[in-house]
C-alpha positions as a LaTeX table, in Angstrom:
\begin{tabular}{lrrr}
\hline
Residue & $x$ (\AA) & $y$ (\AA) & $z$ (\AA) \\
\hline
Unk1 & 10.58 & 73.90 & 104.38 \\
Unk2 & 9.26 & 77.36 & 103.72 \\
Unk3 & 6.12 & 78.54 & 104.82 \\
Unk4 & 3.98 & 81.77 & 103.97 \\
Unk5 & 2.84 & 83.72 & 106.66 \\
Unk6 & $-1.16$ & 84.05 & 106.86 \\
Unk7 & $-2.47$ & 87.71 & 107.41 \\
Unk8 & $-6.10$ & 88.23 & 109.52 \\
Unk9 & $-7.91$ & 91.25 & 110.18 \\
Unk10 & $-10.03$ & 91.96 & 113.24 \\
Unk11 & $-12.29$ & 94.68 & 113.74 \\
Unk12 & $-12.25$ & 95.52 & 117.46 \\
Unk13 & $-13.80$ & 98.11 & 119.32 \\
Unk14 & $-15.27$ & 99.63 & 123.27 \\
Unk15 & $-16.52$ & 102.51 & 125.02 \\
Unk16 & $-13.30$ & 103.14 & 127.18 \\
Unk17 & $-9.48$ & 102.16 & 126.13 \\
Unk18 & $-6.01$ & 103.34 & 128.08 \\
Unk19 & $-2.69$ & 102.53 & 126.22 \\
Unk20 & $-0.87$ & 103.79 & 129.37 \\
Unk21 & 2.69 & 105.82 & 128.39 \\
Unk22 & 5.65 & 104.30 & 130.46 \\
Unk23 & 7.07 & 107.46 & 131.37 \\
Unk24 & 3.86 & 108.50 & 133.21 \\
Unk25 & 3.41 & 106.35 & 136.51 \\
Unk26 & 2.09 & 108.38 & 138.67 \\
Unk27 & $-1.13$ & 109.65 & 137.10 \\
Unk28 & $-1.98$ & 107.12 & 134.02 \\
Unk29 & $-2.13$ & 108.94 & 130.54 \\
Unk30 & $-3.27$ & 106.58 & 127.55 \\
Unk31 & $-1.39$ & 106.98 & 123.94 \\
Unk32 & $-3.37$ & 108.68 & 121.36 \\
Unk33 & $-3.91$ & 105.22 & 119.58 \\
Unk34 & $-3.41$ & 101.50 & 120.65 \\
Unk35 & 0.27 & 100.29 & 120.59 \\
Unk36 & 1.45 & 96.93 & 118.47 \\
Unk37 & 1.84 & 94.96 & 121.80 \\
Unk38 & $-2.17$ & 95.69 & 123.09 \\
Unk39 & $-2.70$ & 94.67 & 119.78 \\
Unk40 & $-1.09$ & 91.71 & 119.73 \\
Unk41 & $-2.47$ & 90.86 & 123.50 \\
Unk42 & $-5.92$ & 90.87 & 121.58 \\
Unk43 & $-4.81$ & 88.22 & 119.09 \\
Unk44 & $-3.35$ & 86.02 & 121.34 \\
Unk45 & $-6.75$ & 86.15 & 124.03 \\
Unk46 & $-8.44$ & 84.76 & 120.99 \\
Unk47 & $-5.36$ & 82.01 & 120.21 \\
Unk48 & $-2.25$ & 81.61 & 121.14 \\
Unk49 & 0.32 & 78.72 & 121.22 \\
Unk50 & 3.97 & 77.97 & 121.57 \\
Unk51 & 4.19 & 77.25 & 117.70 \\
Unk52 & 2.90 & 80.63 & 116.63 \\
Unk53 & 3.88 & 84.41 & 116.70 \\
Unk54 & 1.32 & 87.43 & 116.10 \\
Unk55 & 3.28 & 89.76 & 113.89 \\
Unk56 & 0.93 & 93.41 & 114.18 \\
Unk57 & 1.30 & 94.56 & 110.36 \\
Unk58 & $-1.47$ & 97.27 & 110.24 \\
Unk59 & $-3.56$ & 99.59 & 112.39 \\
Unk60 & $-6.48$ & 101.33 & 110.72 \\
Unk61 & $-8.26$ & 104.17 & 113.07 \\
Unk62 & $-11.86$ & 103.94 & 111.83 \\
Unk63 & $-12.84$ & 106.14 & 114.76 \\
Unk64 & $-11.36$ & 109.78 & 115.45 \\
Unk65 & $-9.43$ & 110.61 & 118.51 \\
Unk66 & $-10.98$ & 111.33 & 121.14 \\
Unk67 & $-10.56$ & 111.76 & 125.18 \\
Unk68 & $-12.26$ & 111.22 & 128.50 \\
Unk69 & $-11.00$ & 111.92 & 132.30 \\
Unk70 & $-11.57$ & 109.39 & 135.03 \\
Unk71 & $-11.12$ & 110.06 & 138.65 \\
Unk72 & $-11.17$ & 107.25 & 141.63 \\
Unk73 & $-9.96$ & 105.85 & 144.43 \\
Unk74 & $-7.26$ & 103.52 & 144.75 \\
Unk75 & $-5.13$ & 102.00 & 147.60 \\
Unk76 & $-1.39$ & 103.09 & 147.79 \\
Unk77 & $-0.26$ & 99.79 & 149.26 \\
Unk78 & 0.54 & 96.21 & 148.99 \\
Unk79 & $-1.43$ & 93.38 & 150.72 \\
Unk80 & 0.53 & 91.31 & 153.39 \\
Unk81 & 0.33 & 89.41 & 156.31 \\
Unk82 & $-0.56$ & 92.77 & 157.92 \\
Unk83 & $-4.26$ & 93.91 & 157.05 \\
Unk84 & $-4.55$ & 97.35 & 155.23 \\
Unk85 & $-6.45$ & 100.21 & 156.63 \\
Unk86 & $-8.36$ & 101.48 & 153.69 \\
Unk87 & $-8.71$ & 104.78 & 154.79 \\
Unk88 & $-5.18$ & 105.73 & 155.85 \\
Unk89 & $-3.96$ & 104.14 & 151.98 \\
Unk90 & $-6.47$ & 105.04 & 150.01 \\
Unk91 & $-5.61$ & 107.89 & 147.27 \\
Unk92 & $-7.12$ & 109.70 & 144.38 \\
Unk93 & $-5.80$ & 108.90 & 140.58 \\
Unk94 & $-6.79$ & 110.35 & 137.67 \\
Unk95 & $-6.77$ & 108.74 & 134.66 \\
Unk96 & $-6.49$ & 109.93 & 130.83 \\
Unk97 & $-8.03$ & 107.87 & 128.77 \\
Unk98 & $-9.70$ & 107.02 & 124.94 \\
Unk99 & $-13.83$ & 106.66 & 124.60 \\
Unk100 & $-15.31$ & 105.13 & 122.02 \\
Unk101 & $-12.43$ & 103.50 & 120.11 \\
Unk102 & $-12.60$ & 101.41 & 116.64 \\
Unk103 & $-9.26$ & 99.90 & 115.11 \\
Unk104 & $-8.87$ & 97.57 & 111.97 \\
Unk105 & $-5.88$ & 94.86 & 113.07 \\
Unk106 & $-3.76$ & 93.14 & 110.92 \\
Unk107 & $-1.45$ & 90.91 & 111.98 \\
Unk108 & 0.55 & 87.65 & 110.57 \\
Unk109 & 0.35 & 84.37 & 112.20 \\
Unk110 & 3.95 & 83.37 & 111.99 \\
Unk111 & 4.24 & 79.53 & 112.17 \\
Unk112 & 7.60 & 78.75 & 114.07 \\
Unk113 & 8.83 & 75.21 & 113.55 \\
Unk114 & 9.07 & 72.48 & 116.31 \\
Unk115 & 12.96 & 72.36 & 115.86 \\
Unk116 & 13.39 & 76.31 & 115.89 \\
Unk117 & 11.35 & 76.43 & 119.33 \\
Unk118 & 14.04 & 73.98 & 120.29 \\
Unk119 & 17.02 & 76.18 & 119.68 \\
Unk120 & 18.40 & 74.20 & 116.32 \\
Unk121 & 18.38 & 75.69 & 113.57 \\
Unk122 & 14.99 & 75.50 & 111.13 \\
Unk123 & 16.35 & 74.04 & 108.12 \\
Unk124 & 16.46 & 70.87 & 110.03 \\
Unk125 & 12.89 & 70.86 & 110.64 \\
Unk126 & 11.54 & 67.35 & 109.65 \\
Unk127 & 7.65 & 66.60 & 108.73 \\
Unk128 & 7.60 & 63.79 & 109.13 \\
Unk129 & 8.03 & 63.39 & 112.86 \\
Unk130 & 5.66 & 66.00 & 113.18 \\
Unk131 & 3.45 & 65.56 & 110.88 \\
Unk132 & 0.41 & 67.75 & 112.26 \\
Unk133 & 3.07 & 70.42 & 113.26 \\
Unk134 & 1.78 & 72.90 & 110.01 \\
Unk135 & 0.63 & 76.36 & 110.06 \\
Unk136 & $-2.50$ & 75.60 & 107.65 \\
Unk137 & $-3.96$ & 73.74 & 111.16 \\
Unk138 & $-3.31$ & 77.12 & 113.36 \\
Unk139 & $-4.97$ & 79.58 & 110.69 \\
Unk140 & $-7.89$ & 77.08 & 110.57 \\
Unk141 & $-7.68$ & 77.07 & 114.36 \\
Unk142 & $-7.66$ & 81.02 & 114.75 \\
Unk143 & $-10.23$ & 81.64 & 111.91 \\
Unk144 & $-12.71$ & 79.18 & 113.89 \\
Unk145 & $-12.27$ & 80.73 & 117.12 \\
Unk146 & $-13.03$ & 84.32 & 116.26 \\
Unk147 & $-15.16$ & 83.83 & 113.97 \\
Unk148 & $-17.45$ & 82.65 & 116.77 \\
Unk149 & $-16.33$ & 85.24 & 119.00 \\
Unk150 & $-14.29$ & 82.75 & 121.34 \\
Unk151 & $-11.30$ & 83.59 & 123.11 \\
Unk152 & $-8.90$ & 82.19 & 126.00 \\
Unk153 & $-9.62$ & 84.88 & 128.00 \\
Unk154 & $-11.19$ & 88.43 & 127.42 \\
Unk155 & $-9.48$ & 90.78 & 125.29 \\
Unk156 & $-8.88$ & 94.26 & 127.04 \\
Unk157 & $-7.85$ & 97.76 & 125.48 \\
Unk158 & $-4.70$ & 98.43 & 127.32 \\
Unk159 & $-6.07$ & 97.66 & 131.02 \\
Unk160 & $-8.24$ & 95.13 & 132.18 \\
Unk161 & $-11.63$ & 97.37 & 132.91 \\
Unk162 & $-11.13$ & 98.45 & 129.55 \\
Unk163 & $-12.73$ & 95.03 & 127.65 \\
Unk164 & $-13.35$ & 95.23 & 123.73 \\
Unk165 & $-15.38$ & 93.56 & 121.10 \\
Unk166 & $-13.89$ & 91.80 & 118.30 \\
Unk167 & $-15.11$ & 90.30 & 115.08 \\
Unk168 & $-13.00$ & 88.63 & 112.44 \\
Unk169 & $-12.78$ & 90.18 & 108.88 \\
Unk170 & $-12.81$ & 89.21 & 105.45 \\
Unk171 & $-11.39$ & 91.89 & 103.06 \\
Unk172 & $-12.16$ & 89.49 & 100.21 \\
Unk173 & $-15.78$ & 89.30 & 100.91 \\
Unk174 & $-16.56$ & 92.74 & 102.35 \\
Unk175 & $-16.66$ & 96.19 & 102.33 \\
Unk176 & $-14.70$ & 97.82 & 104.47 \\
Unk177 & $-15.20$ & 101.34 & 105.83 \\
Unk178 & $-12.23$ & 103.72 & 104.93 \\
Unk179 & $-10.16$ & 104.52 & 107.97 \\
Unk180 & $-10.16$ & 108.45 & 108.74 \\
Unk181 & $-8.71$ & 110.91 & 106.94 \\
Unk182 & $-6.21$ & 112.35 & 109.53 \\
Unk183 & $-2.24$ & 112.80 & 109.40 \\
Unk184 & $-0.31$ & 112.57 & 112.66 \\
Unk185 & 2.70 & 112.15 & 114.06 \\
Unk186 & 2.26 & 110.42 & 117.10 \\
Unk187 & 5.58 & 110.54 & 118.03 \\
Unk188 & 7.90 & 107.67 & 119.70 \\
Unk189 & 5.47 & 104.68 & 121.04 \\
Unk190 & 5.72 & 101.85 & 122.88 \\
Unk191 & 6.57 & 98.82 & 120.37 \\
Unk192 & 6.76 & 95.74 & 122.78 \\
Unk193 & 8.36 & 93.77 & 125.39 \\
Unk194 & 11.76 & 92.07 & 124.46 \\
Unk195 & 10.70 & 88.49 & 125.71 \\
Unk196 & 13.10 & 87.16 & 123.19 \\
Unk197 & 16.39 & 87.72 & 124.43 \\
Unk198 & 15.40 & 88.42 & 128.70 \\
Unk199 & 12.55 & 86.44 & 129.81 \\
Unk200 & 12.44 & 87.67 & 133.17 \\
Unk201 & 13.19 & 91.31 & 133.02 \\
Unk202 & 12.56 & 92.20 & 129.08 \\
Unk203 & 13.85 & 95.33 & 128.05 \\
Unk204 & 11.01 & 97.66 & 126.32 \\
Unk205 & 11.37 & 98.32 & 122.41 \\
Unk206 & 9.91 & 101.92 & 120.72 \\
Unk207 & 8.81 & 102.93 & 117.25 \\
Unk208 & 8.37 & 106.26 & 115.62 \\
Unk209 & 4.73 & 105.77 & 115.02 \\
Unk210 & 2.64 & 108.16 & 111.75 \\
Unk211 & $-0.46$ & 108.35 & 111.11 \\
Unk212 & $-1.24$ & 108.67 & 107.27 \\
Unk213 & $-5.04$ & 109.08 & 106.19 \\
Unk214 & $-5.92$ & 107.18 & 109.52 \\
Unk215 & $-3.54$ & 104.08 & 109.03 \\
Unk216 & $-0.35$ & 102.98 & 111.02 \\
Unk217 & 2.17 & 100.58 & 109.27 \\
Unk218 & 3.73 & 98.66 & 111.84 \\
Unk219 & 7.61 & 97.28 & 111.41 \\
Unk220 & 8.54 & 94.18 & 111.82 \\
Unk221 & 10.37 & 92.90 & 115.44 \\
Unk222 & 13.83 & 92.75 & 113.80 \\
Unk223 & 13.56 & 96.28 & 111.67 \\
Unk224 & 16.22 & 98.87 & 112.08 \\
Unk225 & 12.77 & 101.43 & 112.91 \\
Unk226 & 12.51 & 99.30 & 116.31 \\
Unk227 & 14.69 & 101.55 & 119.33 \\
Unk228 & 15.86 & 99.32 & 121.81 \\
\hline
\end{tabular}
């Protein structure tokens, strides 16, 4: 049975946000905008199960670009059985970050059939042994939960101390403020994790990402724009 992929938008912003670039580990540099996978992490702290997918369709900036510098300690060492001497391990990192960051989300809530999570092939998907197993019940699900602001667990922008506000958006009902108007090419970006085909060490996926008149189009998973 076919099914038609819902689209939701949610308005999230905070004061701090650091999309850190892989190639930069020792002193943590953010992207200049949030990548598809921290968008998709805030989707999924709001709801997530094993039936559904977040598909990231759309960013929209709705704040411009701009940049802060934090410096602090950290310790350069792993806890073990033997205790850590703070002072010997401790080390300065500086961190490039975002302040004062508003996106528009998009995303699809792909529904994925009990039968398909099993490995068979989704033709053979059969309602009536599932009969609650229907995507209508997860876009009711999701629409209830942020539209009361409730979420698994809290949704970050790009690291933990950087947590965000969220509220759920109707496009049919409001009126939305127009993203800026700024062209960029922000050059190749972190896309996502592979989970799909290596669980346990996924390979990383890139996009070219642009930046036209403040909105990103994201590509689908399986697109030939996806660099693996």
């Amino acid at each position: 049975m076919e099914y038609i992929d819902k689209e939701f938008c949610l308005e999230v912003w905070g004061p701090m946000a650091c999309f850190t670039r892989p190639e930069l580990k020792v002193e943590r540099v953010s992207y200049d905008v949030i990548t598809p996978s921290a968008a998709r992490a805030i989707f999924e702290a709001i709801f997530w199960k094993p039936a559904i997918h977040w598909q990231v369709t759309k960013i929209e900036m709705l704040n411009p670009i701009k940049w802060t510098s934090v410096r602090r300690n950290e310790v350069g060492a792993v806890a073990s059985k033997n205790p850590i001497f703070i002072e010997d391990k401790r080390q300065q990192k500086n961190t490039l970050c975002l302040k004062d960051v508003r996106y528009r989300i998009w995303a699809k809530l792909e529904f994925i059939p009990v039968r398909k999570r099993k490995g068979e092939q989704p033709s053979l998907f059969d309602e009536t042994a599932h009969p609650d197993e229907n995507p209508a019940k997860y876009n009711a699900m999701f629409e209830r939960r942020a539209s009361k602001g409730q979420c698994f667990n809290q949704p970050y922008l790009g690291t933990r101390e950087c947590s965000c506000s969220f509220r759920l958006v109707n496009p049919e009902t409001e009126e939305l403020d127009a993203p800026i108007s700024e062209n960029r090419d922000l050059g190749i970006m972190l896309y996502d994790m592979d989970f799909e085909h290596n669980l346990k060490n996924p390979p990383a996926m890139f996009y070219r990402a642009q930046m036209e008149n403040g909105v990103i189009n994201v590509p689908p998973k399986d697109s030939e724009e996806i660099l693996r």
